[in-house]
N, C-alpha and C positions, 0 to 999 in steps of 0.2 A: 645815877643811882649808886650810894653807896657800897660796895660790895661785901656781904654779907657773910661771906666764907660756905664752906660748903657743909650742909646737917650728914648726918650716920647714914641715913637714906643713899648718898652719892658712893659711900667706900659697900654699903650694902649691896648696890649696883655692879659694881664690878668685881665683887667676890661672887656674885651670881653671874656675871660672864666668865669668869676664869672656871668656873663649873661648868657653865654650858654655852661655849662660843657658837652659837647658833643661831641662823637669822630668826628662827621660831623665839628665840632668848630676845634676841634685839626689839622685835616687834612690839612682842608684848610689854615690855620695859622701856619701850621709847619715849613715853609722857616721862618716867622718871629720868632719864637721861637727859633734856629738855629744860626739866625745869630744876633738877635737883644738882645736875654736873656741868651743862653748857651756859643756863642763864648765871650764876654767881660767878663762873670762867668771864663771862662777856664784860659783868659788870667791875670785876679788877682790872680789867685791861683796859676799860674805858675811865676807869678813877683815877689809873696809875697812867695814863696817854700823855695829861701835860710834861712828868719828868722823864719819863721814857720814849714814847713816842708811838705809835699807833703797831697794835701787833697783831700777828693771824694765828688761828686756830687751826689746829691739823685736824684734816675729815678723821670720824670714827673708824671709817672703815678701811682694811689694811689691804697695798696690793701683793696679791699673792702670785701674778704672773710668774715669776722667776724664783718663788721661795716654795723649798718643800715644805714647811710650814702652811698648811691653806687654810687654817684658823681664818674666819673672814673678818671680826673684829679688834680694833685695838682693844687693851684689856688697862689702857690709861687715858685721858684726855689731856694734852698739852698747848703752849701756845708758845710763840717765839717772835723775839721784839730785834728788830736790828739794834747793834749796838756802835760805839765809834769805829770806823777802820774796819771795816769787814769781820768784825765780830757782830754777838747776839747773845742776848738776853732768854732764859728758855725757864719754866715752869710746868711741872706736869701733876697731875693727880691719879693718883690710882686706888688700890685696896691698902698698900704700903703705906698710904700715907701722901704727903707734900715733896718733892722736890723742886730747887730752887737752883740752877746753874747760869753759867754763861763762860763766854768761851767762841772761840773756834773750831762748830763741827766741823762741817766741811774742809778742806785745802783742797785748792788747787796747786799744781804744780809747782808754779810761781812761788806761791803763798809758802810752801815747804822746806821749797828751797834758800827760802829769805828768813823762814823760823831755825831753820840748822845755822846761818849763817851769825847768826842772834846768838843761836845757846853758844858755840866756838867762842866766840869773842870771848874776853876774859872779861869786860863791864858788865856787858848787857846779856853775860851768861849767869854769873854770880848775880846778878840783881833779880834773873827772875826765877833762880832757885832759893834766892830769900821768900820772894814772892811764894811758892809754891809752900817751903818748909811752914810760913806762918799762915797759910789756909790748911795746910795737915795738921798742924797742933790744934785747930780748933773745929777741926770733925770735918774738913771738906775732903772731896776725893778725886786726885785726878784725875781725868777720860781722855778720850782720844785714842784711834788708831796707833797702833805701835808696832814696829820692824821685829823681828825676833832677833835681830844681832844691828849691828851699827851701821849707819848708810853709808853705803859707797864712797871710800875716801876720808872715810873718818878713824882711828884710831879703837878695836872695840875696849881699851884700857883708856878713854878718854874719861876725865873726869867727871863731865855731864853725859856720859854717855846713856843713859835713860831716857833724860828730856832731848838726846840726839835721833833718837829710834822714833819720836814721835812724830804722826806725819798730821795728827790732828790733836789739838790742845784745849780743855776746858776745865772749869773746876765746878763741881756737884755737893751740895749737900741733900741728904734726904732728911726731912722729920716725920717720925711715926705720930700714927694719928692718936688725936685726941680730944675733949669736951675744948680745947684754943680751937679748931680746926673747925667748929662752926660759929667762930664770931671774927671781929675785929683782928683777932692778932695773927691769922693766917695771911691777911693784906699785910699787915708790918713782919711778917718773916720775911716775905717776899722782895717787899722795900729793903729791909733790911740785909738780907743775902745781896739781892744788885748793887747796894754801895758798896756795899763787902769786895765785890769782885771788880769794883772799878781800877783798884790799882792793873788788877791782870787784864781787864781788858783795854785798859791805857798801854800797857809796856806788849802788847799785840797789835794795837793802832799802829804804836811807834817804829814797832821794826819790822813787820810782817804786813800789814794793811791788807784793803783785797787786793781781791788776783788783780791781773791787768794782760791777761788773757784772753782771747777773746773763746768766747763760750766753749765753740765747738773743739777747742786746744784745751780746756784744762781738766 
């Protein structure tokens, strides 16, 4: 099934959880969640499976074990597609609007210590600060964990010293919503942002890939 985008009803949903995160909120609103925010979710990621490849949907509900936050639901719906080399493709919905990233959340260890080894380099350090300056000229925005001064061993006067402090790398755009956001052209941002980001997430295959850690180490 075509994927349809999602109607005013779904950003309507989640300005009414961001008012009232409450299971009494959830209950009563779960038909609209269902059919207005999960079912058009399911059917992008199964329209868009041949070029990207089969992707999973995060539970609604957030764990609040270990966070003073105990809000019990997310206040977005996302989904997230592996991508080459230990990156991933990521998509979320909220009241805000559409985002559209990909990238390397996660590092491991490994993985951190081979992206510092990258930015140093004088090619494949300049190459992927072009990379970065030409998704900031046109509205993306970098994420990623970052060190409050420079890793161990590095220079804090080094010239990538930014992209050195990073121990996790992705690029985000968000679009505010609007009358595109329930047809056709929220599927082509989508589309469109992921080939966007294939250079970065090509030049993260390349020099960083996944870990090679084994679980319980990274």
């Amino acid at each position: 099934m075509a994927s349809p985008g999602w109607s005013p009803r779904a950003l309507e949903f989640f300005a009414g959880l961001e008012a009232d995160n409450s299971r009494a909120y959830w209950q009563a609103h779960r038909a609209v969640y269902d059919a207005e925010v999960r079912a058009p979710l399911d059917a992008l990621l199964a329209e868009l499976e041949p070029e990207f490849g089969p992707g999973k949907v995060f539970r609604p509900a957030r764990d609040v074990r270990f966070s003073r936050d105990k809000a019990p639901y997310k206040t977005h719906a996302a989904a997230v597609l592996p991508g080459p080399g230990g990156t991933a493709h990521y998509v979320q919905l909220s009241a805000a609007g559409l985002l559209v990233g990909g990238g390397c959340h996660d590092m491991a260890r490994d993985q951190v210590a081979r992206l510092r080894e990258a930015v140093a380099d004088e090619a494949s350090g300049e190459a992927l600060v072009d990379l970065v300056s030409d998704l900031d000229d046109e509205g993306w925005t970098l994420g990623g964990e970052v060190l409050r001064t420079a890793p161990r061993g590095y220079p804090r006067d080094h010239p990538r010293v930014v992209l050195l402090r990073h121990t996790a790398l992705w690029a985000g755009r968000e679009h505010a919503p609007g009358p595109w956001l329930a047809t056709a052209a929220a599927r082509d941002r989508v589309v469109e942002g992921w080939r966007r980001l294939a250079p970065l997430q090509e030049w993260l295959a390349r020099h960083v890939g996944g870990s090679r850690l084994p679980p319980a180490r990274r």
